[in-house]
Each structure stands twice: as structure tokens, then as C-alpha cells.
Wavefront OBJ file of the C-alpha trace (Angstrom):
o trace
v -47.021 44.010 45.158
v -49.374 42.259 47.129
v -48.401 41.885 51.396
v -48.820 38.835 52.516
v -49.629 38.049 55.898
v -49.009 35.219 58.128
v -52.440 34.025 59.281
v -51.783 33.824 63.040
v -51.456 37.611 62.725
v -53.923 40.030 64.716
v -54.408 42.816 62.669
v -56.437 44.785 65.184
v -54.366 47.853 66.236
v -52.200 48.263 68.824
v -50.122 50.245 71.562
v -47.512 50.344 69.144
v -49.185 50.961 66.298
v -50.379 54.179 68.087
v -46.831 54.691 68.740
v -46.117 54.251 65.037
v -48.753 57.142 64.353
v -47.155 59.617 66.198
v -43.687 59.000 65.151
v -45.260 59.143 61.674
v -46.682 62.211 62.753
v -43.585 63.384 63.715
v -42.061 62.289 60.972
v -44.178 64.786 58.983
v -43.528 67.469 60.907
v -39.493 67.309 60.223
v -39.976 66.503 56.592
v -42.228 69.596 56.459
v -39.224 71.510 58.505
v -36.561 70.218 56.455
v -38.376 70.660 52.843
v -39.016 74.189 54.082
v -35.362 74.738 55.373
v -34.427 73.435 51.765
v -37.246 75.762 49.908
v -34.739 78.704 51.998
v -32.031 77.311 50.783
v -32.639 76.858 47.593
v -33.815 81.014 47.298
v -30.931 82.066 49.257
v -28.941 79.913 46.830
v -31.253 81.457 43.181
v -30.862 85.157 44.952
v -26.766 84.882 45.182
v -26.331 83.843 41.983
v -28.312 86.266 40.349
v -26.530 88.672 42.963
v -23.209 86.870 41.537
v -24.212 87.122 37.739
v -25.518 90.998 38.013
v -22.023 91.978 39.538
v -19.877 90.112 37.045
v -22.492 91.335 34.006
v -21.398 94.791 36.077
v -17.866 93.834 35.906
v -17.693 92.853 31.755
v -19.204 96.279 31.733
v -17.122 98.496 33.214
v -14.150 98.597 30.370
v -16.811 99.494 27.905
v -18.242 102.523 30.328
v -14.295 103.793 31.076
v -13.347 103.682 27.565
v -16.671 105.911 26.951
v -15.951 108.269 29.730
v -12.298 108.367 28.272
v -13.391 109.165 24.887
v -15.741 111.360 25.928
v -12.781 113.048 28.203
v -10.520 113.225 24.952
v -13.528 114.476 22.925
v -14.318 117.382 25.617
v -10.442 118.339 25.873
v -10.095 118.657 21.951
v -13.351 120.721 21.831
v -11.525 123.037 24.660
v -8.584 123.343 23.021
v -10.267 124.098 19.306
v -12.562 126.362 21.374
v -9.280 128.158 23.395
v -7.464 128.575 19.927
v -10.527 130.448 18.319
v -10.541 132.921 21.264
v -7.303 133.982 20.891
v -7.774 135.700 17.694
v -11.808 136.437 18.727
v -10.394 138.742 21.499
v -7.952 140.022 19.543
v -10.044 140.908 16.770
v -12.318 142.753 19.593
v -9.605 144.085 21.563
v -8.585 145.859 18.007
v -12.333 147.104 17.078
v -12.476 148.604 20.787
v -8.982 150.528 20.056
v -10.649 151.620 16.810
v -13.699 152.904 18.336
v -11.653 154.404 20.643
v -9.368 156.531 18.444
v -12.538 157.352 16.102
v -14.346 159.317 19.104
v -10.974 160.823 20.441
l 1 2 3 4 5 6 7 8 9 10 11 12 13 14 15 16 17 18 19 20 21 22 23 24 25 26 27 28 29 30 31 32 33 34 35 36 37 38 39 40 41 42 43 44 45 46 47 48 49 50 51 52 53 54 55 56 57 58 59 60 61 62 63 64 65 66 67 68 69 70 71 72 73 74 75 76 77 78 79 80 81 82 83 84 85 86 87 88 89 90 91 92 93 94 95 96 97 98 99 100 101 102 103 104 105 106
């Protein structure tokens, strides 16, 4: 698009144009301060929702890792128990050898 200029216009520059050039300049400086507040924002923002998605990932887990400690808890009790009944008749079984030995050198 082409400008178009009246032709009475004196293009040389001016106070205000100097003016214009450091309100430009300024300008730059608080676009460079806000894109820069917005590249912080914009992290803060990626690093809570990965934050956000790592605790609810946490979260769907922690059934699964309960229901393993549970069945692990059953799995350890029934092994006790198994491992309680065998004793019982291991000790007896010893206790009855010892009596044996017992009587054989009396």
C-alpha cells in the first residue's frame, strides 16, 4: 500500500519525531518486558500442569499399588499360616525323637 503524501508536507525530521523515537523506544522496552513476563508465564503455566498431570497419573495409580500391597499382604499371611501349621507337627515330630534319644541313653 503505497502512502501518499500531501505535497506541502516537510518531511525533514522533527522535535516530535525525536519524541516519536523514544516513545518507540520505549515502546520496545515494555513489549520486551511484557513478552518476557508472558515467556514466565507461559513455563510457570507448562510446569503446573505437568506438576498437575504427574499427581493425577500418581493418583490413577495408587488403587493398582494398594491392591498389590493387599495381595501381597494376603499372600504373606497364607504363607504364615501354611508355614505355622507345618511346625506344629515339625516340633512335635522333634520333641518325640529328643524323648527317644533320651530314653535310649537312660
Amino acid at each position: 500500500m503505497a502512502l501518499w503524501l500531501p505535497q506541502y508536507c516537510d518531511c525533514s525530521p522533527t522535535v516530535e519525531d525525536d519524541e516519536h523515537r523514544e516513545l518507540s523506544a520505549g515502546s520496545q522496552q515494555l513489549l520486551q518486558t511484557y513478552s518476557h513476563e508472558i515467556e514466565l508465564a507461559c513455563q510457570k503455566e507448562k510446569e503446573f500442569v505437568k506438576h498437575s498431570v504427574e499427581c493425577t497419573w500418581n493418583l490413577a495409580e495408587a488403587p493398582q499399588k494398594l491392591d498389590s500391597l493387599a495381595l501381597h499382604n494376603a499372600e504373606s499371611f497364607h504363607q504364615e499360616h501354611a508355614q505355622a501349621k507345618s511346625e506344629v507337627p515339625e516340633l512335635r515330630w522333634r520333641e518325640e525323637e529328643w524323648r527317644r534319644k533320651e530314653d535310649a541313653l537312660n
